[in-house]
PDB file of N, CA, C, O and CB in Angstrom:
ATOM      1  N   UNK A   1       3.418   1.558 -14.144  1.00  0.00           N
ATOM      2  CA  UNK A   1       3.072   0.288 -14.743  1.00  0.00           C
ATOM      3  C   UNK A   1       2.568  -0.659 -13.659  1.00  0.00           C
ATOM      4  O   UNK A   1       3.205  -0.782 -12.613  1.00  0.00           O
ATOM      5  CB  UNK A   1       4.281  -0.316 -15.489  1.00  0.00           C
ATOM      6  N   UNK A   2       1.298  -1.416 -13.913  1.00  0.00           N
ATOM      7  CA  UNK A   2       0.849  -2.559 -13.171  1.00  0.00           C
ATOM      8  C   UNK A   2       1.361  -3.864 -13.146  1.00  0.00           C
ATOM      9  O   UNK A   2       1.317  -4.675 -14.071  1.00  0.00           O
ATOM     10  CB  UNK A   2      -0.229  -2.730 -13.446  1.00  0.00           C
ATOM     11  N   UNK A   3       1.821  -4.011 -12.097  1.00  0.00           N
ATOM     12  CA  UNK A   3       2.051  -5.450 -11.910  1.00  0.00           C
ATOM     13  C   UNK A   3       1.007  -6.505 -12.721  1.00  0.00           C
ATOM     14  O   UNK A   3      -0.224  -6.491 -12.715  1.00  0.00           O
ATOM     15  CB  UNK A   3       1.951  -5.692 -10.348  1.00  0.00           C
ATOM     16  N   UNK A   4       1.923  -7.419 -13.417  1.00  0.00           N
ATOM     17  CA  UNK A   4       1.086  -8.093 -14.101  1.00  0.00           C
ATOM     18  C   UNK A   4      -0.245  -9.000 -13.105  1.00  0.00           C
ATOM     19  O   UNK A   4      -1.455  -9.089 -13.313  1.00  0.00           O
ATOM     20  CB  UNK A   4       2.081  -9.000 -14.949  1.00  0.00           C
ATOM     21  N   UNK A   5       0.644  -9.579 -11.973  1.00  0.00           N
ATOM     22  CA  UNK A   5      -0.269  -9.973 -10.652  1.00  0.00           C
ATOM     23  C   UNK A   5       0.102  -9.826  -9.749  1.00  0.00           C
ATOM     24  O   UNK A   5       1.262  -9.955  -9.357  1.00  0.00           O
ATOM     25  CB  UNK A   5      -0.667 -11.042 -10.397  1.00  0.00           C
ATOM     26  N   UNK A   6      -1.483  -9.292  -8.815  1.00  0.00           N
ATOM     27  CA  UNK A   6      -1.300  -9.401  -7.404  1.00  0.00           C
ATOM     28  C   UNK A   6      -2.591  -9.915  -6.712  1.00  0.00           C
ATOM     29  O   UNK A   6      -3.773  -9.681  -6.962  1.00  0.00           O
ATOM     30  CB  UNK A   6      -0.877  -8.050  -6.841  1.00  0.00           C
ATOM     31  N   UNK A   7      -1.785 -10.972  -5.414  1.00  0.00           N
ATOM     32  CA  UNK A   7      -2.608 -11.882  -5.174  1.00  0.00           C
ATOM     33  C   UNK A   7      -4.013 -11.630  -4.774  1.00  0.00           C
ATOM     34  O   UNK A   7      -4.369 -10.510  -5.142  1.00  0.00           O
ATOM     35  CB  UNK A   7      -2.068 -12.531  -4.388  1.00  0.00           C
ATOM     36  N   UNK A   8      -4.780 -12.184  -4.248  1.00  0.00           N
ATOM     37  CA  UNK A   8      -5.903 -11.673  -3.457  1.00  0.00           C
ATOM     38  C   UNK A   8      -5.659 -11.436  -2.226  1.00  0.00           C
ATOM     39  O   UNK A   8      -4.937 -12.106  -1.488  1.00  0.00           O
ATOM     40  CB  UNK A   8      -6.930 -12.429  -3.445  1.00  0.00           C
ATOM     41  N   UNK A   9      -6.315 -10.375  -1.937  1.00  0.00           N
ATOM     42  CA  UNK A   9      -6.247  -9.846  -0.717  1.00  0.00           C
ATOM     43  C   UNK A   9      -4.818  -8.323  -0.700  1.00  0.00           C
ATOM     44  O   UNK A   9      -4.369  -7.432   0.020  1.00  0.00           O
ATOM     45  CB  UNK A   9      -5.904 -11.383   0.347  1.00  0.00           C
ATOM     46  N   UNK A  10      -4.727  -8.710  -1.537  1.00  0.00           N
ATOM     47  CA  UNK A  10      -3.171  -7.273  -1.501  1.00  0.00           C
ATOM     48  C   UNK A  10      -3.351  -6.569  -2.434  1.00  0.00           C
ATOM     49  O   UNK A  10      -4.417  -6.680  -3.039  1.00  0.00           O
ATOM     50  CB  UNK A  10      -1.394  -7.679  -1.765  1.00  0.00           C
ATOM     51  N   UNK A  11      -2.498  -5.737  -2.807  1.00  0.00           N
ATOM     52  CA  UNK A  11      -3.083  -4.262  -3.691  1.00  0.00           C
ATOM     53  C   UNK A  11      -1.311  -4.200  -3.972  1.00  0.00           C
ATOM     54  O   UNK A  11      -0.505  -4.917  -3.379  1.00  0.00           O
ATOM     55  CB  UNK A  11      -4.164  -2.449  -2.497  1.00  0.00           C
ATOM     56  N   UNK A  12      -0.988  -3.238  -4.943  1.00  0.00           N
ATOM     57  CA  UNK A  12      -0.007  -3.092  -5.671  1.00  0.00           C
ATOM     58  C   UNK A  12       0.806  -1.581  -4.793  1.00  0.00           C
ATOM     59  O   UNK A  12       0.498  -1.610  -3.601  1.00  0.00           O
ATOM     60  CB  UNK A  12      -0.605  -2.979  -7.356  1.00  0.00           C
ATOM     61  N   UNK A  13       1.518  -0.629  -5.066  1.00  0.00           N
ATOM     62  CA  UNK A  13       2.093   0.104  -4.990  1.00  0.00           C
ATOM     63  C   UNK A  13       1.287   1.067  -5.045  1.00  0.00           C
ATOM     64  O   UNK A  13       1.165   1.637  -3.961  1.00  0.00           O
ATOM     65  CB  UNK A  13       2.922   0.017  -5.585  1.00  0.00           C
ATOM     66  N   UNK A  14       0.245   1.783  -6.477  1.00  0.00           N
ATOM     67  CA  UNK A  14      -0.296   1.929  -7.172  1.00  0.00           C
ATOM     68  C   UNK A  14      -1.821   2.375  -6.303  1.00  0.00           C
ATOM     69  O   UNK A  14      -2.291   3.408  -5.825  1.00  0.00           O
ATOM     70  CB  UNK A  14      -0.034   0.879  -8.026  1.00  0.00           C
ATOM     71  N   UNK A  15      -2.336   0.585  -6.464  1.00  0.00           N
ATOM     72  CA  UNK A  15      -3.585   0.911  -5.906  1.00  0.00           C
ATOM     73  C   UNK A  15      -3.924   1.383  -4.003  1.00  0.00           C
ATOM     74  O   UNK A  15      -4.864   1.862  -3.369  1.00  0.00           O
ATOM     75  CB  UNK A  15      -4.317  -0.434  -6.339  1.00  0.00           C
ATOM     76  N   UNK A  16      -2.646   0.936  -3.734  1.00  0.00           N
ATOM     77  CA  UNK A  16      -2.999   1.764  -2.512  1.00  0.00           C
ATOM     78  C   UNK A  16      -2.423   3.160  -2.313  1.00  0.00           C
ATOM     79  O   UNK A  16      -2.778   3.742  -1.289  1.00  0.00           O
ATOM     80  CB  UNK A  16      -2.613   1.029  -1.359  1.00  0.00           C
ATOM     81  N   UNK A  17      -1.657   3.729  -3.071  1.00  0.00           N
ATOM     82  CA  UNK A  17      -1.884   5.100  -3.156  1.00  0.00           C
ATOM     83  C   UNK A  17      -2.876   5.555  -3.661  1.00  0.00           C
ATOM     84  O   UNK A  17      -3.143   6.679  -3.235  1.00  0.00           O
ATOM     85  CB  UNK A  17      -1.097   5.649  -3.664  1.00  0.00           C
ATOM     86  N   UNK A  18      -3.685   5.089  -4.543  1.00  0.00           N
ATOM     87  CA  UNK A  18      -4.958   5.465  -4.963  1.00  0.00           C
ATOM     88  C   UNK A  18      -5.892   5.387  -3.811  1.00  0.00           C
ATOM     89  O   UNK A  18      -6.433   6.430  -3.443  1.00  0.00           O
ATOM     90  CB  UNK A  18      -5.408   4.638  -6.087  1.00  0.00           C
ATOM     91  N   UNK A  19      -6.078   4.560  -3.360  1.00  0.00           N
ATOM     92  CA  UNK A  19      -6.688   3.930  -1.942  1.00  0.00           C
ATOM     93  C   UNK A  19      -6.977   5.012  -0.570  1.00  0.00           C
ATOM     94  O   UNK A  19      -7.961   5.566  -0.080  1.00  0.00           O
ATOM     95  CB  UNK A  19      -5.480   2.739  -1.387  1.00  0.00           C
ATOM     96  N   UNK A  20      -5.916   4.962  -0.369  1.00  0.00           N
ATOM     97  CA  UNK A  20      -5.120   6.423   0.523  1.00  0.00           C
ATOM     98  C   UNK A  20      -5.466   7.996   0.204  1.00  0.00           C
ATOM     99  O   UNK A  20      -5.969   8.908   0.860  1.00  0.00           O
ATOM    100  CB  UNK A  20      -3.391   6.434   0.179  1.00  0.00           C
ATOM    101  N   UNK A  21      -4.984   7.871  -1.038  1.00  0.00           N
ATOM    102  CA  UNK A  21      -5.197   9.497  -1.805  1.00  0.00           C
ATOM    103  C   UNK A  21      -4.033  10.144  -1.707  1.00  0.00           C
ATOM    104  O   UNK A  21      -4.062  11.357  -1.501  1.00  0.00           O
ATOM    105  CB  UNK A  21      -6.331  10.578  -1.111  1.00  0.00           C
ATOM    106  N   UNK A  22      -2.769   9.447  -1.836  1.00  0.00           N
ATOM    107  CA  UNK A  22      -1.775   9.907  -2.029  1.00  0.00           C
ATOM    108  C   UNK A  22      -0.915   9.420  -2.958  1.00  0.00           C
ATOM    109  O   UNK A  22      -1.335   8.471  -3.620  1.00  0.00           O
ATOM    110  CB  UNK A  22      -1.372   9.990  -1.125  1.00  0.00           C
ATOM    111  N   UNK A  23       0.243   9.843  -3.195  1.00  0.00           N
ATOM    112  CA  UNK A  23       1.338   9.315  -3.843  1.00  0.00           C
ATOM    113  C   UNK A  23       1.889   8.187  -3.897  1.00  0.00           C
ATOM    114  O   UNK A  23       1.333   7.322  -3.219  1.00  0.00           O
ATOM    115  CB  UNK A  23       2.072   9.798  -3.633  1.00  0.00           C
ATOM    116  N   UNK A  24       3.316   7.705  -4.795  1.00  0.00           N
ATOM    117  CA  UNK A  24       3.386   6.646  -4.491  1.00  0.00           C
ATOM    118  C   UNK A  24       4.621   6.810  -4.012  1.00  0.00           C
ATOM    119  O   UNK A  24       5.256   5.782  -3.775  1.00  0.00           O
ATOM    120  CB  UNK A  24       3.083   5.757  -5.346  1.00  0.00           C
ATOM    121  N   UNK A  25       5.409   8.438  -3.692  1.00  0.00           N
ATOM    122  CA  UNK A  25       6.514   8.673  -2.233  1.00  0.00           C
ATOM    123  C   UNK A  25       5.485   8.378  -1.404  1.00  0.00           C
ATOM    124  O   UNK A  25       5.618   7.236  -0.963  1.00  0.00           O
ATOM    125  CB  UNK A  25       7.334  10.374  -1.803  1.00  0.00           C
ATOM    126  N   UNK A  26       4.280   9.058  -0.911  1.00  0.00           N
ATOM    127  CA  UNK A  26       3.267   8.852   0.497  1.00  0.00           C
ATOM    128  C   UNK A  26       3.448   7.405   0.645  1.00  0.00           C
ATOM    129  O   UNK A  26       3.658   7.326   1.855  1.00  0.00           O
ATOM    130  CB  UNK A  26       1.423   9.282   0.341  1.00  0.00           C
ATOM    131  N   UNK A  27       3.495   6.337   0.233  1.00  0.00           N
ATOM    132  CA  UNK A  27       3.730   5.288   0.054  1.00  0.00           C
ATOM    133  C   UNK A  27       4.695   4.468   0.597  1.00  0.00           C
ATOM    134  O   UNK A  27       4.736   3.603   1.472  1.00  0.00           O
ATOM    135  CB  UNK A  27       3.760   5.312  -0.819  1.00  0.00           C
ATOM    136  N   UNK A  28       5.411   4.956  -0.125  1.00  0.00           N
ATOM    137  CA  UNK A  28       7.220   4.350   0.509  1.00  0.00           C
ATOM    138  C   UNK A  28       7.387   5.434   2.025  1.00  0.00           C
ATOM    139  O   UNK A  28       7.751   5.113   3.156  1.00  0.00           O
ATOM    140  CB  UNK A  28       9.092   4.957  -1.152  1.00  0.00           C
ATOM    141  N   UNK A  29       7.046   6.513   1.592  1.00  0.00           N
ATOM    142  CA  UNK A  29       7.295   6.923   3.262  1.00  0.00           C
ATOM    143  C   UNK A  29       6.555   6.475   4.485  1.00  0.00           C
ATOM    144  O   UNK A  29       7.033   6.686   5.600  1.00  0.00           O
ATOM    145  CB  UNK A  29       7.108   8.295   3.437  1.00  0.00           C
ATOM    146  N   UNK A  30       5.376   5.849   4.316  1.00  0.00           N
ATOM    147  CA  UNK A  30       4.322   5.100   5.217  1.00  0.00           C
ATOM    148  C   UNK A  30       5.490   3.609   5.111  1.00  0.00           C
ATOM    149  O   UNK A  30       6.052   3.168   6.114  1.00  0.00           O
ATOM    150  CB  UNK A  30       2.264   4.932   4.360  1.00  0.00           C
ATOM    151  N   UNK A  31       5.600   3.249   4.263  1.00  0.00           N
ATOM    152  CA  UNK A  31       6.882   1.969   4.827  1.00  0.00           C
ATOM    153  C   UNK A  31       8.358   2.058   5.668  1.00  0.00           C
ATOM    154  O   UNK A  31       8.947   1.222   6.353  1.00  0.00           O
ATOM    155  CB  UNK A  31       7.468   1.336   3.525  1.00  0.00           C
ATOM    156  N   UNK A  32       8.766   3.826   5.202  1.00  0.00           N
ATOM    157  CA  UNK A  32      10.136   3.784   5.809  1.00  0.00           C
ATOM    158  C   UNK A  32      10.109   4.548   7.222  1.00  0.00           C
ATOM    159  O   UNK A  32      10.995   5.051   7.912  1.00  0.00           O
ATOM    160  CB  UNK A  32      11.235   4.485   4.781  1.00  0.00           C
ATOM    161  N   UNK A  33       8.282   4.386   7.404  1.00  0.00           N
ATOM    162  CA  UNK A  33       8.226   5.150   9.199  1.00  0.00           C
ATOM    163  C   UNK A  33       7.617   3.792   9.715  1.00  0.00           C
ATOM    164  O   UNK A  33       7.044   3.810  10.804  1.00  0.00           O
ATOM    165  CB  UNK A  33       6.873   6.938   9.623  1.00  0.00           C
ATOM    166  N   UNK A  34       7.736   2.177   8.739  1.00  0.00           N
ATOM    167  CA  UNK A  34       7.128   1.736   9.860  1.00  0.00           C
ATOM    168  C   UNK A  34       5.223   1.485   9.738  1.00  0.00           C
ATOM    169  O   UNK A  34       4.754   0.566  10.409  1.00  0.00           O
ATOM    170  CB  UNK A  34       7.618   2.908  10.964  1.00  0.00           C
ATOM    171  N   UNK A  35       4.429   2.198   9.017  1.00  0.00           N
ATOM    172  CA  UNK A  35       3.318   2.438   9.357  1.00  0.00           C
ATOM    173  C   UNK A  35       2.812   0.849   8.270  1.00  0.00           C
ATOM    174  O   UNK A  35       1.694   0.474   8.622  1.00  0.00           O
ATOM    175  CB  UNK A  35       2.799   4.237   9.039  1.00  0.00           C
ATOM    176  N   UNK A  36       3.110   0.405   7.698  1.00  0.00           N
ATOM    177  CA  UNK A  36       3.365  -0.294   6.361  1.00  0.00           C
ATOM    178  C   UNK A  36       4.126  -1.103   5.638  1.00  0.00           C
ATOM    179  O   UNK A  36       5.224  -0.817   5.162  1.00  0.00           O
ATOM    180  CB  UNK A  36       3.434   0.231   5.802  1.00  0.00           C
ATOM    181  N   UNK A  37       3.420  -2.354   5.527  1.00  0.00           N
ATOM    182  CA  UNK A  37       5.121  -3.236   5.547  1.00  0.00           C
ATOM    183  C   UNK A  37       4.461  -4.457   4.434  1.00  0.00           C
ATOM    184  O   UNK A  37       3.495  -5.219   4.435  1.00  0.00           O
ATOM    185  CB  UNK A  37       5.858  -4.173   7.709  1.00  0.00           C
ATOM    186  N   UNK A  38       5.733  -4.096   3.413  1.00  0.00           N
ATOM    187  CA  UNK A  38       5.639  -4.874   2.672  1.00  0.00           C
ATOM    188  C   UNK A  38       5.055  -6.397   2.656  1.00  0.00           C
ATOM    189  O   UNK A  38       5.519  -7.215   3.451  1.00  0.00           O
ATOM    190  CB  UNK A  38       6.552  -4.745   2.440  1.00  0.00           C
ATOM    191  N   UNK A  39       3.633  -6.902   1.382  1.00  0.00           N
ATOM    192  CA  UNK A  39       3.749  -8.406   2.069  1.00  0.00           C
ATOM    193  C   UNK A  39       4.209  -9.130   0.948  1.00  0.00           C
ATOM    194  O   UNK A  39       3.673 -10.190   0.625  1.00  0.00           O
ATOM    195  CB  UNK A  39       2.295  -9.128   2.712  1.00  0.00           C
ATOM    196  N   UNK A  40       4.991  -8.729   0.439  1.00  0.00           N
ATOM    197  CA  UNK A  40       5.081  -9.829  -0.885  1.00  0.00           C
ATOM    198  C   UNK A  40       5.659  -8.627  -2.194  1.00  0.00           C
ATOM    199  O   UNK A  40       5.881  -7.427  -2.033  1.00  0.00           O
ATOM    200  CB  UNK A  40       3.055 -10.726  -1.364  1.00  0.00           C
ATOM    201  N   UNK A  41       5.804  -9.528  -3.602  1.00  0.00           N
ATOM    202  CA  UNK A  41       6.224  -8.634  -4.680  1.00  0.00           C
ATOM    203  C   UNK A  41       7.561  -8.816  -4.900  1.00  0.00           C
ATOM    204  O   UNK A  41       8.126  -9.842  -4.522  1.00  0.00           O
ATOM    205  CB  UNK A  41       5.969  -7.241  -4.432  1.00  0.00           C
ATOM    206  N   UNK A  42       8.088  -7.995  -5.429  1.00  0.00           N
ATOM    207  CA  UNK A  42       9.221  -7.609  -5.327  1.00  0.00           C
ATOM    208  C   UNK A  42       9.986  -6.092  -5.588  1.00  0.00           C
ATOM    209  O   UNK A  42       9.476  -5.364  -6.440  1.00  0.00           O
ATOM    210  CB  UNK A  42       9.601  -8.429  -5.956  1.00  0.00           C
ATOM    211  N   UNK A  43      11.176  -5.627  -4.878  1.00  0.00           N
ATOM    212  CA  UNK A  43      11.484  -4.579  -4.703  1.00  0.00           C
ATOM    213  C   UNK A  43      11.013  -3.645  -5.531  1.00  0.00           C
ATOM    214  O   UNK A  43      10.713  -2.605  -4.945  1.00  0.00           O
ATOM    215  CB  UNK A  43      12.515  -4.589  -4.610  1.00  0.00           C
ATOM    216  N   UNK A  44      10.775  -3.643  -7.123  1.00  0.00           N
ATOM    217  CA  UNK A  44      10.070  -2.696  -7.556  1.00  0.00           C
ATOM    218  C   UNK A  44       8.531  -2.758  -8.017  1.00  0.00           C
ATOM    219  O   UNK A  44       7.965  -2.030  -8.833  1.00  0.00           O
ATOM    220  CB  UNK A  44      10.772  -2.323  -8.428  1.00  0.00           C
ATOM    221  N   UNK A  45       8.049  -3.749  -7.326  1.00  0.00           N
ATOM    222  CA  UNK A  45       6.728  -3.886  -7.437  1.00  0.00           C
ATOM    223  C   UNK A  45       6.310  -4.566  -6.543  1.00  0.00           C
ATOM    224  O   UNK A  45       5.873  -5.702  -6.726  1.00  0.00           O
ATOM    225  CB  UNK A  45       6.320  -4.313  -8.474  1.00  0.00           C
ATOM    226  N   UNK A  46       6.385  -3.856  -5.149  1.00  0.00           N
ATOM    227  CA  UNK A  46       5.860  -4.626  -4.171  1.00  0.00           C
ATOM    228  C   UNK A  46       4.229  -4.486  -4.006  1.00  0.00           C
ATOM    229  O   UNK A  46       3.512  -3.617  -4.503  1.00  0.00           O
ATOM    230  CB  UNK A  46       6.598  -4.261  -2.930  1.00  0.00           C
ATOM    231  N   UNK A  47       3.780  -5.787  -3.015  1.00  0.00           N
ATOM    232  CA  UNK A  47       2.665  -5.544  -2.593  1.00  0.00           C
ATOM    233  C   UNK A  47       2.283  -5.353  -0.987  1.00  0.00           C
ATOM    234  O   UNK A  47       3.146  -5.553  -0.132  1.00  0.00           O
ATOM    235  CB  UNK A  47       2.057  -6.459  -3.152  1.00  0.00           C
ATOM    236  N   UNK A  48       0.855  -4.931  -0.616  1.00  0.00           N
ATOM    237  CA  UNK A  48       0.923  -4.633   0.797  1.00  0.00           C
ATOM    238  C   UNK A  48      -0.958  -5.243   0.991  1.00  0.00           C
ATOM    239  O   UNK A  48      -1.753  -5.190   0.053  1.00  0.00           O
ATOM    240  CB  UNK A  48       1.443  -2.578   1.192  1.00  0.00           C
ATOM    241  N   UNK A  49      -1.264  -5.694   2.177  1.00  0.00           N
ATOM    242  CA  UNK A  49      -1.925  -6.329   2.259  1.00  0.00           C
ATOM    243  C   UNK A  49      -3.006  -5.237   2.546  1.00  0.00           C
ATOM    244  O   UNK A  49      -2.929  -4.294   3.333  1.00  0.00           O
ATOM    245  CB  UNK A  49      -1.559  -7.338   2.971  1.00  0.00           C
ATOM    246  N   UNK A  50      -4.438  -5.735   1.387  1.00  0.00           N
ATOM    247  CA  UNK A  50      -5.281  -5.045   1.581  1.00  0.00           C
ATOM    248  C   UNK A  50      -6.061  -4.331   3.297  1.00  0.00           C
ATOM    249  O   UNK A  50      -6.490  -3.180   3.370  1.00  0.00           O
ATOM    250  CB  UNK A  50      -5.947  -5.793   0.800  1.00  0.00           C
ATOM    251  N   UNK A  51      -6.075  -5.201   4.340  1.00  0.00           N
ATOM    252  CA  UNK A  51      -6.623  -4.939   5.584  1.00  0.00           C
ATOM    253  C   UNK A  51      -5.732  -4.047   5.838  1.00  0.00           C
ATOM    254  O   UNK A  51      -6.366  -3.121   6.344  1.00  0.00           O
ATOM    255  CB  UNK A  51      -6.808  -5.999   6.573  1.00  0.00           C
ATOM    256  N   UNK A  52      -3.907  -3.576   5.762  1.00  0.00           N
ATOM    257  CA  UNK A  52      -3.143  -2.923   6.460  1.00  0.00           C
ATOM    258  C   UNK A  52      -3.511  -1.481   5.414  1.00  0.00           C
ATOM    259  O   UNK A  52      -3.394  -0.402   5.996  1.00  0.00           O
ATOM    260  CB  UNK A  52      -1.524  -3.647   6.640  1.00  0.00           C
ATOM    261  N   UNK A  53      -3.875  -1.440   4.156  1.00  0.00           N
ATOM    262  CA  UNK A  53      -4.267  -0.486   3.781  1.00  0.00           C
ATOM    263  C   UNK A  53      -5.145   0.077   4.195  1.00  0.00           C
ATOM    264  O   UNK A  53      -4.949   1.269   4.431  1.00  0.00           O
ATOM    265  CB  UNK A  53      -4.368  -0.535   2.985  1.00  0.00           C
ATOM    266  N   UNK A  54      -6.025  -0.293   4.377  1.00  0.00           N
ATOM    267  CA  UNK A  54      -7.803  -0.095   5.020  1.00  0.00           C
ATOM    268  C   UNK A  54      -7.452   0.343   5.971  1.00  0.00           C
ATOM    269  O   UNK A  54      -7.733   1.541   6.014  1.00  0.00           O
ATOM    270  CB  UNK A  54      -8.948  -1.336   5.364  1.00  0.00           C
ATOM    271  N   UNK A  55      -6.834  -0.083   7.024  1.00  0.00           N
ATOM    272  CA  UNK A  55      -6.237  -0.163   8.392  1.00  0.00           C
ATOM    273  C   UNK A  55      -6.222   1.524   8.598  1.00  0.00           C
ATOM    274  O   UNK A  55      -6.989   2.116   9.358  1.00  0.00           O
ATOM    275  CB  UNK A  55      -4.550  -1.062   8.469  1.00  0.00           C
ATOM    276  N   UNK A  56      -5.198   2.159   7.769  1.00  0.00           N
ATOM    277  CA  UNK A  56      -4.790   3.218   7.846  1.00  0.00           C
ATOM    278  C   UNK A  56      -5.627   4.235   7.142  1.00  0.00           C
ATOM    279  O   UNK A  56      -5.552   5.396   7.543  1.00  0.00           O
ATOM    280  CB  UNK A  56      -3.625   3.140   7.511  1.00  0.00           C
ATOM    281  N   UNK A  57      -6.354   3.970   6.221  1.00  0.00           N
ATOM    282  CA  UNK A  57      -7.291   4.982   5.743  1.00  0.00           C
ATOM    283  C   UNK A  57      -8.317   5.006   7.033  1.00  0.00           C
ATOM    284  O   UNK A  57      -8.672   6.019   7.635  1.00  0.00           O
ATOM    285  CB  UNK A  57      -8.036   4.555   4.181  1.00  0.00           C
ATOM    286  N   UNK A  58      -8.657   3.830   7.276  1.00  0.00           N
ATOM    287  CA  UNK A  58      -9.824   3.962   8.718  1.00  0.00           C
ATOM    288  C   UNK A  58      -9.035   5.517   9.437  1.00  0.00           C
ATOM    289  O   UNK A  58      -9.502   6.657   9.426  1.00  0.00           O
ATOM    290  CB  UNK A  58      -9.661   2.045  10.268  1.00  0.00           C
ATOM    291  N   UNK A  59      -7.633   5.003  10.054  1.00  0.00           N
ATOM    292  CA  UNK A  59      -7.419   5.845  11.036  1.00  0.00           C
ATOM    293  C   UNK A  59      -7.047   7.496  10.383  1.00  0.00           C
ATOM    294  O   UNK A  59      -6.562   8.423  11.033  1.00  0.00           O
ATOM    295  CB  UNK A  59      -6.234   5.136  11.925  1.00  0.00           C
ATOM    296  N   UNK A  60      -7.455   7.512   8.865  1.00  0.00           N
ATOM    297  CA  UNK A  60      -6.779   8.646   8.711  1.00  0.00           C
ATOM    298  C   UNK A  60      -8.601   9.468   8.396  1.00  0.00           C
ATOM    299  O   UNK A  60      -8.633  10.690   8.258  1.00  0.00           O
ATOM    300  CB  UNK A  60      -5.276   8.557   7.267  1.00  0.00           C
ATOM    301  N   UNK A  61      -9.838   8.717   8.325  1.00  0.00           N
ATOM    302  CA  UNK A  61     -11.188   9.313   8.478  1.00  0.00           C
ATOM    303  C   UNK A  61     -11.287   9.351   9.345  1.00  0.00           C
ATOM    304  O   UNK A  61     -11.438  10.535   9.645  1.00  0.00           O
ATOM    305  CB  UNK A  61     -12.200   8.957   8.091  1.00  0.00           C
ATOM    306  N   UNK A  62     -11.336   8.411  10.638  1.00  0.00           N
ATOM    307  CA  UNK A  62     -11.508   8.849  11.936  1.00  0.00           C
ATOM    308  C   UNK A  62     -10.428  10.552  12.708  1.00  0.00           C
ATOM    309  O   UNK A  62     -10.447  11.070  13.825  1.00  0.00           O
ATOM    310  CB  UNK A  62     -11.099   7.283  12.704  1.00  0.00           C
ATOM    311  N   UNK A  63      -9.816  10.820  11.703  1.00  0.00           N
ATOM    312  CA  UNK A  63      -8.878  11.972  12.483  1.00  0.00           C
ATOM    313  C   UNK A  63      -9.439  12.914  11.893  1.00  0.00           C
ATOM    314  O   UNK A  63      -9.099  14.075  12.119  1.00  0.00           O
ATOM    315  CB  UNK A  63      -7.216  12.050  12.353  1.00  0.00           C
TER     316      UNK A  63
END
């Protein structure tokens, strides 16, 4: 289920596993190593800021 809103500039749970091309464990495990950090939401519908998503897809085409 979609968060009813999320602000500009951030992406949902959701759309950055879509984003990524993974799950939405790939997800929480990119937060519980650290790589990814919550900016807002709340515990079951957090959000994460669009650039830190990008961030990591960059470094995962460049590999």
């Amino acid at each position: 289920m979609e968060p009813l809103y999320v602000p500009a500039g951030h992406m949902s749970a959701r759309q950055a596993a879509d984003t990524l091309g993974i799950t939405l464990g790939g997800v929480r495990q990119l937060v519980a190593r650290g790589q990814l950090a919550r900016a807002g939401g709340s515990p079951r519908q957090p959000w994460y800021d669009t650039d830190d998503v990008l961030a990591i897809l960059a470094t995962r085409v460049a590999a």
